[in-house]
C-alpha positions in Angstrom: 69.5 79.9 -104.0 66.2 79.2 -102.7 65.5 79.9 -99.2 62.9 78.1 -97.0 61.0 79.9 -93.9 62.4 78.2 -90.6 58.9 76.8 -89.8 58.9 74.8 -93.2 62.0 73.4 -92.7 61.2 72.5 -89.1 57.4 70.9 -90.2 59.4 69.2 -92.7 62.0 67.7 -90.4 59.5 67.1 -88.2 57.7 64.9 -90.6 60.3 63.3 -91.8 61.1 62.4 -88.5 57.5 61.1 -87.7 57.3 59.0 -90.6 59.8 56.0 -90.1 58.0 55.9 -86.0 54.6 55.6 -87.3 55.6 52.8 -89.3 57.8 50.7 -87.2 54.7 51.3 -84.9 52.3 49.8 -87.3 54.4 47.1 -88.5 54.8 46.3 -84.7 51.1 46.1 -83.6 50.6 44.1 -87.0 53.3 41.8 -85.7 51.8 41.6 -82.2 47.9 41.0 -84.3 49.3 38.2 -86.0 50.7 35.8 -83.1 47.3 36.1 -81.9 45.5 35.0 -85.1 43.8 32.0 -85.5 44.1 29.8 -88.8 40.7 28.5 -90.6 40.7 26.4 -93.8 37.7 24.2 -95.5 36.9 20.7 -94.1 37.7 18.9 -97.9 41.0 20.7 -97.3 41.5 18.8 -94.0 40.5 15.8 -95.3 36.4 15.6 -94.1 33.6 15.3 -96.1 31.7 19.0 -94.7 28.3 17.9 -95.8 28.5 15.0 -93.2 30.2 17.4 -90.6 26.9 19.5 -91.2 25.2 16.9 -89.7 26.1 17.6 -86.4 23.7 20.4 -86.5 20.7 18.3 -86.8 22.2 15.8 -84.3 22.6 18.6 -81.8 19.0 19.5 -82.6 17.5 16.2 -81.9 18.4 17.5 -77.9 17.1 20.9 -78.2 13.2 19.6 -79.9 13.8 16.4 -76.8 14.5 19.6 -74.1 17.4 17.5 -73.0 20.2 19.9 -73.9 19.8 23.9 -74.6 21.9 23.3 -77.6 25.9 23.8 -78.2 28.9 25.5 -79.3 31.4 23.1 -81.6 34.7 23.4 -82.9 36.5 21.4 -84.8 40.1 21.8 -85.8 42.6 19.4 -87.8 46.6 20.0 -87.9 46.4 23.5 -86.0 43.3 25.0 -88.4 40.0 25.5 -87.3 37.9 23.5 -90.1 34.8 23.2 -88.8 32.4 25.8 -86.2 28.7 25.8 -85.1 26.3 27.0 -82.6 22.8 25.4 -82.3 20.4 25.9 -79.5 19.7 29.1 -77.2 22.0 30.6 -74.7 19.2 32.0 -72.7 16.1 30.1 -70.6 13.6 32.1 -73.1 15.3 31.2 -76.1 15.6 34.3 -77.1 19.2 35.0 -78.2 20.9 32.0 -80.5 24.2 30.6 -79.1 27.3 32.3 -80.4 31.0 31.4 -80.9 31.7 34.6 -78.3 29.7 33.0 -75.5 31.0 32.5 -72.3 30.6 29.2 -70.7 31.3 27.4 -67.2 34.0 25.5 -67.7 34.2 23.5 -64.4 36.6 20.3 -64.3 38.1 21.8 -67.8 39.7 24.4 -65.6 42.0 21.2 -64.6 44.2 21.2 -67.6 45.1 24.5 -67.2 46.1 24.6 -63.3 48.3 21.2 -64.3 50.1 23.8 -66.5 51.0 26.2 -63.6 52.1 23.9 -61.7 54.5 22.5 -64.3 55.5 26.3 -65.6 56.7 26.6 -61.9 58.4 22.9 -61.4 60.5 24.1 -64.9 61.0 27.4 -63.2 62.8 25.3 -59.9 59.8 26.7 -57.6 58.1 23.7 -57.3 58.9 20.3 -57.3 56.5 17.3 -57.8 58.2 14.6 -55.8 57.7 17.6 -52.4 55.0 17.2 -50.1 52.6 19.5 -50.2 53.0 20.3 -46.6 56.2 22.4 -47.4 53.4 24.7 -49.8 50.1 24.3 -47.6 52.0 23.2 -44.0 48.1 22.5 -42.3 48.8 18.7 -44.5 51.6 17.6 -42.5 50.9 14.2 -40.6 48.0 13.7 -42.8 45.0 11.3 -41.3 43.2 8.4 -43.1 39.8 7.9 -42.8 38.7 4.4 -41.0 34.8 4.7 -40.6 32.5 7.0 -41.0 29.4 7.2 -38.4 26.2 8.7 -40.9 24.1 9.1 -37.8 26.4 12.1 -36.2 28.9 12.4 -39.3 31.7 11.4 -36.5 34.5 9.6 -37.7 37.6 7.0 -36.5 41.0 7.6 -38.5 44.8 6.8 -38.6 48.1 8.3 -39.4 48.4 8.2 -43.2 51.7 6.3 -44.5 53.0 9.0 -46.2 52.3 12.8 -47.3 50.5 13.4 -50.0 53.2 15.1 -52.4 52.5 17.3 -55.6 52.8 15.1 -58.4 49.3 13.1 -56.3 47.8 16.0 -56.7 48.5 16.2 -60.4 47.0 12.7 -60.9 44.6 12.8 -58.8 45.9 9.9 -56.2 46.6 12.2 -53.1 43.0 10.9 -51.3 41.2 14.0 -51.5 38.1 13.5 -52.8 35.0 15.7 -53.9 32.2 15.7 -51.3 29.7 15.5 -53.9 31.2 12.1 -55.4 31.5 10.3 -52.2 28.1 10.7 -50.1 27.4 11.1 -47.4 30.7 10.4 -45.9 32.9 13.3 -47.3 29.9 15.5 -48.4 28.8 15.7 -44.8 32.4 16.6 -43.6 32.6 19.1 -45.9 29.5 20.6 -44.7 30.1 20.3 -41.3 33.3 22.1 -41.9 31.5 24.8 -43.7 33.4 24.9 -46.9 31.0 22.7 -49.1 33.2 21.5 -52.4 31.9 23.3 -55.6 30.3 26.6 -54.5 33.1 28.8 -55.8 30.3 31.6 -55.4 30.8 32.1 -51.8 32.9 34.0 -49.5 36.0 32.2 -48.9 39.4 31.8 -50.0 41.5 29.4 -51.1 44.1 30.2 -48.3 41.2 29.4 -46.0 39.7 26.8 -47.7 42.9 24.8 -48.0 44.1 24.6 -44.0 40.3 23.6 -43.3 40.3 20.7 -45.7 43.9 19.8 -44.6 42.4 19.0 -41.1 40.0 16.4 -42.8 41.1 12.8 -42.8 42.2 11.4 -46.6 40.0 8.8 -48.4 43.0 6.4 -48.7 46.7 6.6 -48.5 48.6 8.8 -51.0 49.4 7.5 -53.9 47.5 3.9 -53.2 44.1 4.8 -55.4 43.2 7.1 -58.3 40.2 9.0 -56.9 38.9 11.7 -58.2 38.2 14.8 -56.3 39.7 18.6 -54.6 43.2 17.6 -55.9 43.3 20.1 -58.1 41.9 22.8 -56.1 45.0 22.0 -53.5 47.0 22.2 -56.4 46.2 26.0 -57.1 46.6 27.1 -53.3 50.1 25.1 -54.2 50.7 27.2 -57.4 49.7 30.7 -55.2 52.6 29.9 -52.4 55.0 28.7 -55.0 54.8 31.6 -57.2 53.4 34.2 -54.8 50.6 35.3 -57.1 47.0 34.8 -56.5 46.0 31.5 -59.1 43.9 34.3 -61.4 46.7 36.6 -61.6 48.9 33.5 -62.4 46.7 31.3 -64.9 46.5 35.1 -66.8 50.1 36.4 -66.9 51.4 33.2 -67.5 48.8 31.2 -69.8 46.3 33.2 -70.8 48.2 36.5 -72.4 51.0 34.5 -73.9 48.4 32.2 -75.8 46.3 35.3 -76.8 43.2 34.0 -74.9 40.7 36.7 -73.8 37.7 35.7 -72.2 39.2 33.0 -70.0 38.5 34.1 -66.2 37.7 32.9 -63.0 34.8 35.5 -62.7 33.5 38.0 -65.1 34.0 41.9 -65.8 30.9 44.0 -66.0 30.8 44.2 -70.0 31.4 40.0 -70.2 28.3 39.4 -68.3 26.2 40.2 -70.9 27.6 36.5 -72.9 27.7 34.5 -70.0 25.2 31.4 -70.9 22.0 30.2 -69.2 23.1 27.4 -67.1 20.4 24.2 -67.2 19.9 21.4 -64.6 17.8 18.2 -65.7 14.9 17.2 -64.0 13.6 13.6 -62.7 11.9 13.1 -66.7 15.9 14.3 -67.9 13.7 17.4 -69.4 16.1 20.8 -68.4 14.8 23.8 -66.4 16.7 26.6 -65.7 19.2 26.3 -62.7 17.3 27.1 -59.5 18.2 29.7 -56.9 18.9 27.3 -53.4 21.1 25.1 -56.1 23.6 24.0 -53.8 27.0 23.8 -55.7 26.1 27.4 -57.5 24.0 30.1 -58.3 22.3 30.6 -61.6 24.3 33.7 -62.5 27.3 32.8 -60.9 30.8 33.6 -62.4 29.3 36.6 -63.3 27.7 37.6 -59.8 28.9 35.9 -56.1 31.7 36.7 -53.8 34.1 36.2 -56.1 36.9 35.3 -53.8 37.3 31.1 -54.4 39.8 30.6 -57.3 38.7 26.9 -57.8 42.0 25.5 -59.7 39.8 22.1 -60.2 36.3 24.0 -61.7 36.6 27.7 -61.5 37.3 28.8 -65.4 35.2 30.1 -67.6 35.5 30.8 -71.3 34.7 30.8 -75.3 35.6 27.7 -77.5 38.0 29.7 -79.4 39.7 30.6 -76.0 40.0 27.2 -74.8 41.4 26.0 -78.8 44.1 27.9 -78.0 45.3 26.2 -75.1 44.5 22.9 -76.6 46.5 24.0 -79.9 49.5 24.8 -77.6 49.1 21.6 -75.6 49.1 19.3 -79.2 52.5 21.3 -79.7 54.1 20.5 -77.2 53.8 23.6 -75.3 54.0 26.0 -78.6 51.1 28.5 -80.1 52.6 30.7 -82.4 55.3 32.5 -81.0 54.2 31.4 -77.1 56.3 28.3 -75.5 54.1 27.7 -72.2 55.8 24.6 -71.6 58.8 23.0 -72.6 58.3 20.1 -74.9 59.0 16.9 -73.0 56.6 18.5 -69.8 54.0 18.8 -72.4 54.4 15.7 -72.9 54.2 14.3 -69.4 51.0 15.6 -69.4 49.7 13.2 -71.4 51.8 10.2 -70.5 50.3 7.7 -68.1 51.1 9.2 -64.3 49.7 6.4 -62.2 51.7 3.4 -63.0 49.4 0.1 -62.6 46.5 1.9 -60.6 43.4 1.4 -61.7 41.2 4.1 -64.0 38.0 3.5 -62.8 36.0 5.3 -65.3 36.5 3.3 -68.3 39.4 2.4 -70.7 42.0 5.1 -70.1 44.7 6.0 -68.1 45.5 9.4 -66.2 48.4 11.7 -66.8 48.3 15.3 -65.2 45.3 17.0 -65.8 43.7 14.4 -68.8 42.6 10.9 -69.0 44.4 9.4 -72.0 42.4 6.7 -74.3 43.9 3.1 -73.9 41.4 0.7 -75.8 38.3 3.3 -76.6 35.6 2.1 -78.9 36.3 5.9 -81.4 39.4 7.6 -79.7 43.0 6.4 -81.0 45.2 5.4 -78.5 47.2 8.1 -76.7 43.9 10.9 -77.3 43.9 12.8 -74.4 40.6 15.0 -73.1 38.8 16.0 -70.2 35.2 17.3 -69.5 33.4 19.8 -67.2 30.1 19.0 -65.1 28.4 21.6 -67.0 28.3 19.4 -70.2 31.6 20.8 -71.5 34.3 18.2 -72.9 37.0 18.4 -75.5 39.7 15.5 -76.4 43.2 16.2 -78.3 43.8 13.2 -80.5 48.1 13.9 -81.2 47.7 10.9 -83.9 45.8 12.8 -86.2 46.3 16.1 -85.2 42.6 16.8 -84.7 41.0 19.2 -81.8 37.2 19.0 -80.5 35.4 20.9 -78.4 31.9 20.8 -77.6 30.7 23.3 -75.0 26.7 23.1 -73.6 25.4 24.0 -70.2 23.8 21.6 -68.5 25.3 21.1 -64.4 25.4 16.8 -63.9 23.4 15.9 -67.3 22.2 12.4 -66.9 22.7 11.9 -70.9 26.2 12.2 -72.6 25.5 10.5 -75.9 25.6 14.0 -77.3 29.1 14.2 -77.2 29.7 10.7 -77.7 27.8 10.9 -81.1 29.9 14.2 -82.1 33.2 12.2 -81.5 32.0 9.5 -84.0 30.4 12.0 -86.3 34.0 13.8 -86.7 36.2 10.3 -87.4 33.1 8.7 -90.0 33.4 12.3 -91.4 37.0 11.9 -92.3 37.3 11.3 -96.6 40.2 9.0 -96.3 39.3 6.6 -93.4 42.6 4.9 -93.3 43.7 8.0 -92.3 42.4 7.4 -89.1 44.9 5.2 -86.5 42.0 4.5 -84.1 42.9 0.7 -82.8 
């Protein structure tokens, strides 16, 4: 009989019992990898014809040579798979470093979409309910005021009771009466102002606690419910979502959207090491030619999420993010509130979201309707009917078309450019790029 020596035997059982750990360990973070991973295939595979999606490189090009656009990041994706990716143009003022698929953009009025989606995780939760007035959330709207005149000369103003409360489901479609000031000059601009918390500058130092009771003691455009108009709806909304669920709307939108989906760079402002691909942001000048964003711009500062007070978590334009990130969230939207192994939403609320929310109002801005958080396509000259998207003031859009299963997103970063045809011409460049056209149900 052969003996061992004891510290054989105990390095062997040792081993042995090391083995099957390391292993269940890999196969776990493997596991955890893969309901992360995103899916690619080739455009002939999705049914496009890639040398005419190629041309949306030169397109974009035609608005870096006319200096009316710094260029763009595209993505393209058809039944779930990315198909199609491209970055043209410069991400910095001296064109320098080439736009990248990693590169952080301001995402303004595309940060919508995703507070809708708190809101609703928390109505399916039982912690919020959309038919409540917000004053139960945000008590400073209780025997909310509507606006009468306006006196430009002092900025004074006459109002009345309001006939109802503005309740959380007008917030969601944007009919509660709380506009932005920058829409509505001078009459809500200069209330804003004189109240000291001007709309969009989400650099300064303020809260949305204290933000929210100041605006609450401002009189409503028009009754609740009466009007779509767009405006601070959202950003209420968010102060709504922190009471309700008793985080602060970052620490929300993260633990509850962001993680699950796999997204990384989505934040309100940026860590130290993101800075570095945050993007030049443009504005356009009198000619439409861009210059770089100047200091005493009044809605933000040039280097702003990545610098600023970082206190205001705008739930209406606060977001900031890849293309990749935001594909996620759009993916999980399209199924019903599914990416991979991540339910955010149950199916039939994902489904509200982009279902008509304002009855026979009237969409002013063209042939849509509104659900919560998108404008849906009723009647558009390239979108089916039933496409839902949404855009950002900094020249971001996307649209979701559930008809064909097909996902675009178009991120440049230009704050209020006066020329959107770039993204109009992208839109028809995808659906003439489709092999079979019949394919396509656009009406």
């Amino acid at each position: 009989m052969i003996k061992c020596p004891k510290y054989l035997i105990s390095s062997l059982i040792v081993l042995m019992a090391c083995q099957p750990q390391n292993k269940l360990k890999t196969d776990h973070e493997s596991a955890e990898l893969a309901k992360y991973e995103l899916e690619f295939t080739s455009p002939e595979e999705a049914g496009f014809n890639p040398d005419s999606l190629k041309k949306i490189d030169e397109m974009i090009m035609e608005y870096v040579d006319q200096k009316l656009f710094p260029g763009a990041v595209v993505l393209l994706a058809k039944e779930g798979k990315i198909i199609y990716e491209t970055e043209v143009g410069w991400s910095d003022s001296l064109q320098t470093e080439p736009y990248r698929k990693d590169h952080i953009f301001r995402l303004a009025s595309m940060t919508k979409p995703f507070t809708s989606v708190a809101a609703l995780q928390l109505m399916e939760k039982g912690k919020l309910n959309l038919n409540e007035p917000i004053s139960k959330y945000i008590p400073e709207f209780a025997d909310p005021k509507v606006m009468v005149s306006f006196n430009k000369e002092d900025t004074t103003w006459e109002s009345r009771l309001a006939d109802r409360e503005p309740t959380v489901a007008n917030l969601l479609n944007q009919t509660a009466g709380v506009p932005y000031g920058f829409m509505n000059p001078p009459v809500f601009e200069a209330m804003l102002t004189k109240a000291g918390i001007p709309d969009l500058a989400t650099h300064l130092d303020v809260t949305l606690e204290e933000k929210m009771a100041v605006l609450a003691g401002l009189p409503l455009i028009h009754d609740p419910g009466e009007r779509w108009m767009y405006g601070l709806n959202t950003d209420v909304l968010g102060r709504v979502v922190e009471i309700a669920s008793g985080q602060n709307l970052s620490e929300y939108v993260d633990e509850h959207i962001s993680q699950p989906l796999g997204i990384k760079d989505m934040n309100f402002f940026l860590k130290e090491e993101q800075a570095p691909r945050l993007v030049d942001v443009y504005i356009a000048g009198k000619d439409n030619v861009i210059h770089y964003l100047p200091p005493q711009e009044p809605f933000y500062i040039p280097n702003y999420p990545a610098e600023g007070a970082k206190s205001y978590y705008s739930g209406g334009s606060g977001l900031n993010g890849t293309a990749r990130d935001y594909f996620r969230f759009c993916q999980a939207v399209l199924d019903d509130g599914k990416f991979g192994e991540a339910q955010i939403l149950k199916s039939e609320t994902a489904q509200m979201m982009h279902a008509s929310q304002i009855d026979t109002l009237t969409y002013p801005w063209g042939p849509f309707k509104f659900g919560y958080g998108f404008d849906i396509a009723d009647g558009h000259s390239t979108r089916p009917d039933g496409t839902y998207s949404w855009g950002g003031a900094f020249s971001t859009m996307f649209w979701i078309d559930p008809e064909n299963e097909i996902i675009g997103i178009m991120l440049s970063q230009v704050l209020f450019a006066p020329d959107g045809s770039m993204s109009d011409r992208f839109e028809e460049m995808v659906y003439n790029s489709l092999i079979d056209e019949k394919e396509v149900a656009i009406n």
